[in-house]
N, C-alpha and C positions, 0 to 999 in steps of 0.2 A: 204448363207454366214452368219457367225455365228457373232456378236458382240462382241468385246473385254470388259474388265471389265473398261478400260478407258474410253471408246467411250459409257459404260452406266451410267457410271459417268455422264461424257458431258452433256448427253440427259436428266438426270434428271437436274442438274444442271440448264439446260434450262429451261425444264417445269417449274422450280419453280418460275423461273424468268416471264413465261410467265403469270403465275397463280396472281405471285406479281402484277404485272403489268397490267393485266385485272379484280382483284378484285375491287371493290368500296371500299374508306375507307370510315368513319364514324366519326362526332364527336359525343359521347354520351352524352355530357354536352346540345349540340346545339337541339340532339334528344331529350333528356329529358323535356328541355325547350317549344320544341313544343309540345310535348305532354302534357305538365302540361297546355298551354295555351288551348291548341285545347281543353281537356275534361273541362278545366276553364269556356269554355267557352258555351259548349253545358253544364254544369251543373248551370251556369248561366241564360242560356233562360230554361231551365228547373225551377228553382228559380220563375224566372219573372213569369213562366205560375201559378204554385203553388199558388202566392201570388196575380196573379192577379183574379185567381177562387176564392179562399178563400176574397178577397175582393167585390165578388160578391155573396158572402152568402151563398157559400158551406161550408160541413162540410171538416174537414181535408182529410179525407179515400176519399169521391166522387173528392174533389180536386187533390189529388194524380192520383187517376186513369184518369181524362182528363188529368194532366199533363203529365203520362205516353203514353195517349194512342196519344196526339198531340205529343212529341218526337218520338214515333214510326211512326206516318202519315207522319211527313216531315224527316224524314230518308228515307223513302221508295220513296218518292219526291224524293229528291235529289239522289236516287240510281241511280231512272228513268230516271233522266234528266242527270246522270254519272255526279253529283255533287260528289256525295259522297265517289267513289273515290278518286277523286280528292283530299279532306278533309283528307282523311286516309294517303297516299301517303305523304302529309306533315305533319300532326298530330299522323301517330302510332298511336300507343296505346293509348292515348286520345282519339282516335275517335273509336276504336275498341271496349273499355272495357264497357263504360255506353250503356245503352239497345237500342241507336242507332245502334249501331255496330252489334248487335243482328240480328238486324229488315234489316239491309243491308245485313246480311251474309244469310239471308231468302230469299230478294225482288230479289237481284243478279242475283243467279243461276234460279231465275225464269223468268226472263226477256232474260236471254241470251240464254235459251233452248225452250224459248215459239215457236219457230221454228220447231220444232221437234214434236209439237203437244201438246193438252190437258194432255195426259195423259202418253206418251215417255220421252217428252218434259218437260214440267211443274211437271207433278205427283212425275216423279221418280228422276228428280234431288233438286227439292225445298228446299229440306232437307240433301243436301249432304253435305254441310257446317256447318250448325244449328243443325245438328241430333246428332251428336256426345255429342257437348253439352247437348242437351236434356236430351239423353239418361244415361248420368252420371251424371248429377243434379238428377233428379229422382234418379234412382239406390241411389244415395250417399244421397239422404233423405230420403230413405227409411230406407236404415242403419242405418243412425242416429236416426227416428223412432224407429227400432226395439232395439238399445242400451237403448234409453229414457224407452221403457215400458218395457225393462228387470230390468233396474236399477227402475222404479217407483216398480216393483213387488217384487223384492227384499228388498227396500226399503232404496239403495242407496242416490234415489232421493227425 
């Protein structure tokens, strides 16, 4: 039985209705707002680590790097304990972009595939999320590399 051109009206008609009707809306003022808190605020204890190593007689650079490498240890904490989720889910992109979000998009896939094994499991998904990135930061500073010492040889730069 074939479909009339009314009766495909209808049916789209509907679907769009249905489509309406089962999307989520969003407010992007309300998004934004969390997300400017949520990275506020992991940029914040990030701050507090910073100054409270540097007030313990580090130089700036070793400071940096404990403050880096404690945001990356309790990111991967809270991946574990599906804290971190959690954080993302109402912070976006705040919790996503500062190098927590890194360190979770890493710990994730490696906790949820540890099932699968060492090396099925763990090896080959660890990186399915974070590789991407990787793999075009590199690539894309290399480039920029190679522009830098064309333009020093030239003598743009």
């Amino acid at each position: 039985m074939e479909e009339t051109g009314s009766e495909k009206k209808q049916q789209q008609k509907e679907y769009e209705q249905y489509v309406k009707q089962i999307t989520p809306t969003h407010n992007l003022w309300l998004q934004m707002l969390k997300a400017f808190i949520t990275g506020g605020v992991i940029c914040c204890i990030g701050q507090f680590i910073l100054n409270y190593a540097g007030s313990m007689g580090l130089d700036k650079q070793t400071a940096a790097s404990w403050c880096s490498l404690l945001l990356v240890f309790l990111s991967v904490v809270l991946t574990g304990f599906n804290l971190y989720p959690k954080i993302v889910k109402w912070g976006g992109a705040g919790a996503l972009v500062p190098i927590t979000g890194f360190a979770n998009s890493v710990a994730a896939p490696a906790i949820e595939y540890q099932t699968e094994g060492q090396v099925f499991g763990i090896g080959c998904k660890i990186f399915t999320i974070a590789g991407p990135v990787i793999l075009y930061g590199i690539f894309s500073s290399w480039v920029l590399g190679l522009i830098y010492w064309i333009g020093k040889l030239t003598g743009f730069i």
